[in-house]
C-alpha positions as CSV (number, residue, x, y, z in Angstrom):
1,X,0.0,0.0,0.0
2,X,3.3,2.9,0.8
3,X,4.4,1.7,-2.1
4,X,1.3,2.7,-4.4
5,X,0.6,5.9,-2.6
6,X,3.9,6.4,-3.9
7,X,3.4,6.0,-7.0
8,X,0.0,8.0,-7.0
9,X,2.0,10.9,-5.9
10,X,5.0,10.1,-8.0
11,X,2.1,10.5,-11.1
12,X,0.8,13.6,-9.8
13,X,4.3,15.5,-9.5
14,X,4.5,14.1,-13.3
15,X,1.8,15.4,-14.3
16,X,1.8,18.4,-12.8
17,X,5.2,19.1,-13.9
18,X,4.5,18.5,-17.0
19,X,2.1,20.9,-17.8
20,X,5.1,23.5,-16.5
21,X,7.3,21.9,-18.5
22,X,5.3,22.1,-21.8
23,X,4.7,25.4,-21.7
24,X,6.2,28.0,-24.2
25,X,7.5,24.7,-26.0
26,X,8.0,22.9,-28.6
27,X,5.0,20.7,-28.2
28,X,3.0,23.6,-27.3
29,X,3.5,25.7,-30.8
30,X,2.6,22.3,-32.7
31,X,-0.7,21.9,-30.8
32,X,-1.2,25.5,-31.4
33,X,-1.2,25.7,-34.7
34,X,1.8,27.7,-35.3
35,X,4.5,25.2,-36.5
36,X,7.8,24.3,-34.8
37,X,10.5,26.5,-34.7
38,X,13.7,24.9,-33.4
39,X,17.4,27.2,-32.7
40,X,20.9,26.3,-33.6
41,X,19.8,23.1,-35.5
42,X,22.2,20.4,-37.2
43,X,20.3,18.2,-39.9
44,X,21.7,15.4,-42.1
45,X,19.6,13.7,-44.5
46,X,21.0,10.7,-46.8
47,X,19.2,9.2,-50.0
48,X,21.3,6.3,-50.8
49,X,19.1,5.5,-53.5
50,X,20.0,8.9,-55.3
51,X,23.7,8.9,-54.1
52,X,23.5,12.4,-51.9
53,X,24.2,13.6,-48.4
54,X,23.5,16.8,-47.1
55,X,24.3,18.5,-43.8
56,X,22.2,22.0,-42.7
57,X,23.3,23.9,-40.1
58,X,21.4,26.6,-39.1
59,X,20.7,29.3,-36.9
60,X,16.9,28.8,-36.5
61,X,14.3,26.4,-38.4
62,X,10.9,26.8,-38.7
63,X,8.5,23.9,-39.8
64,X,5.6,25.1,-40.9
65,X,2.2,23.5,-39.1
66,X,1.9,20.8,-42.1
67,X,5.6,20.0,-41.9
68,X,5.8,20.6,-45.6
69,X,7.6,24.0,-45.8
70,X,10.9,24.3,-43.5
71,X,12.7,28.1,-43.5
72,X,15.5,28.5,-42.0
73,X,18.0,31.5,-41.1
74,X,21.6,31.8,-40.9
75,X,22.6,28.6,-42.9
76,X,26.0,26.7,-43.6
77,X,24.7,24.0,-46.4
78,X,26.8,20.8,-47.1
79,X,25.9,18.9,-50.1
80,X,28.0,15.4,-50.3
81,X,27.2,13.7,-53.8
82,X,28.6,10.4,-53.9
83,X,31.2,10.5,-56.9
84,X,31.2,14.0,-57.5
85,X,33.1,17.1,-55.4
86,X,31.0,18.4,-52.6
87,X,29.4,21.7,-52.1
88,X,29.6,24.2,-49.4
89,X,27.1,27.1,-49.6
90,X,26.2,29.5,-46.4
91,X,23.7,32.5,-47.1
92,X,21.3,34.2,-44.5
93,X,18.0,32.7,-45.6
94,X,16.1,29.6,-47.2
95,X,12.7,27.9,-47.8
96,X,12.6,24.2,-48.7
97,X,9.0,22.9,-49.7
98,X,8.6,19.3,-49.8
99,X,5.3,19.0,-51.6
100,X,7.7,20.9,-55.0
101,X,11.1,19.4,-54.0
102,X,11.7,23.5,-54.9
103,X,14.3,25.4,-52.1
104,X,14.8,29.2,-52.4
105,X,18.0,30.3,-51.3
106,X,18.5,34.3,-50.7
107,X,21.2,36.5,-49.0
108,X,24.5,37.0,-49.2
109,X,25.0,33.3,-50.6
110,X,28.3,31.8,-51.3
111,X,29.3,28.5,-52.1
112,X,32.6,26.5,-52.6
113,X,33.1,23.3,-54.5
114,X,35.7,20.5,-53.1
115,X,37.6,20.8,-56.6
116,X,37.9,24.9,-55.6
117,X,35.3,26.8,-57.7
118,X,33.2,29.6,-55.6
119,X,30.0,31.0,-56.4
120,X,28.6,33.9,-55.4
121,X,25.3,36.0,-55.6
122,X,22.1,37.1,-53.7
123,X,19.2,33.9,-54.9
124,X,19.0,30.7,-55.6
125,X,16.1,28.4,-56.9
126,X,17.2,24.7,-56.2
127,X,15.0,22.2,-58.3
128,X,15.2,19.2,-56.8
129,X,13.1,17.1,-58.9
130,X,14.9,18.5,-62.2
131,X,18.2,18.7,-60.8
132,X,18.1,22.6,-62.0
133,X,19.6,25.6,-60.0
134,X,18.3,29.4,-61.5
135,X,19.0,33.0,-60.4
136,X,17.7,36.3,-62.4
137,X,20.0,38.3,-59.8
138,X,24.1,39.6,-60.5
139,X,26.2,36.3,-59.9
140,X,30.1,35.7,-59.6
141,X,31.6,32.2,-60.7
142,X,35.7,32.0,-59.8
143,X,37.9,29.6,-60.8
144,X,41.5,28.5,-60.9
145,X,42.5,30.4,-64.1
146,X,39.3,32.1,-64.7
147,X,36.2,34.5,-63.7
148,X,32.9,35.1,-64.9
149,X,30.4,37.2,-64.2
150,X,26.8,38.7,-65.2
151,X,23.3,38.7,-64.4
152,X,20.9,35.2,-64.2
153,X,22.1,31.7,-64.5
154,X,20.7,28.5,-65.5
155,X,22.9,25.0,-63.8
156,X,21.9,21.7,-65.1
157,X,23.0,19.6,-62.7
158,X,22.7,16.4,-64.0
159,X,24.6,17.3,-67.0
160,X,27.4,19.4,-65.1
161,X,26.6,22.4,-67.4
162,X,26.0,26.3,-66.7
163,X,25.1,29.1,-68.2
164,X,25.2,32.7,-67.2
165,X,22.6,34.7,-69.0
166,X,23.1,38.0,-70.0
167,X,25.8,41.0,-69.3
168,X,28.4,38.1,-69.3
169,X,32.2,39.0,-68.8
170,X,34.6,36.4,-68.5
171,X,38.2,37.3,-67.5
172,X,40.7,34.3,-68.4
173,X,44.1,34.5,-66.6
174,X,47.6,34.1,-68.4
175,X,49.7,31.3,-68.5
176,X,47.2,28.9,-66.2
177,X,44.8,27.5,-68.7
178,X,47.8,26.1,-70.7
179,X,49.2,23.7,-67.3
């Protein structure tokens, strides 16, 4: 009998505890309706089937209530294809909807290849389901012996080709391109 009036009370301080605990959290914003906003977040998601990694690390997160938009702030992208050189991009905002496999990437974006080639501009569209990547903003693609820049670019991804639209210059260095 001590034992289970133990455990009665044991419940109650649960319980009541609980309700303290819950409150202003996590749980509470997904019950409300609001989504689910998580801080200094580290994500990785593997495909194996489509031979890709990435790792997002992120200020803050935000899920909306349906779990089918995520935005996130402050963000230092990894993208880890298998075969291929990986990609490091940071920028100050994204939105990743999973119902079009579509993420918009804005702000101050920069990425960096594994093989050394470093992109920068303000927006990104990231097609998932084409394997496309488009901008309509000013965008700066370095190399070892080259640079080129100009306004709007279309990437094909799966056939490793890009194009920069219009107001192209391209600036070839000396006496590298000939190694």
């Amino acid at each position: 009998m001590g034992v289970g009036l133990l455990l009665v009370l044991v419940g109650i301080y649960v319980l009541r505890s609980g309700k303290e605990l819950f409150h202003d959290s996590v749980l509470e914003q997904a019950v409300s309706g609001q989504g689910i906003t998580l801080k200094d977040i580290h994500y990785t998601q593997e495909d194996p089937a489509k031979g890709i990694r990435w790792v997002l690390d992120a200020d803050e997160v935000h899920f909306s209530e349906d779990r089918q938009i995520i935005s996130f702030h402050a963000f230092h992208l990894k993208v880890l294809p298998a075969g291929r050189p990986a990609l490091r991009l940071t920028g100050d905002n994204g939105e990743y909807s999973r119902s079009t496999g579509k993420a918009k990437l804005w702000g101050n974006l920069e990425g960096q290849t594994q093989d050394g080639y470093r992109i920068v501009t303000e927006r990104m569209l990231f097609d998932e389901r084409n394997g496309v990547v488009t901008n309509d903003k000013p965008v700066q693609l370095f190399g070892s012996f080259f640079s080129i820049s100009g306004t709007g670019m279309f990437a094909d991804l799966r056939k490793e080709r890009m194009k920069i639209l219009s107001k192209v210059t391209t600036i070839v260095r000396e006496g590298v391109a000939g190694r």
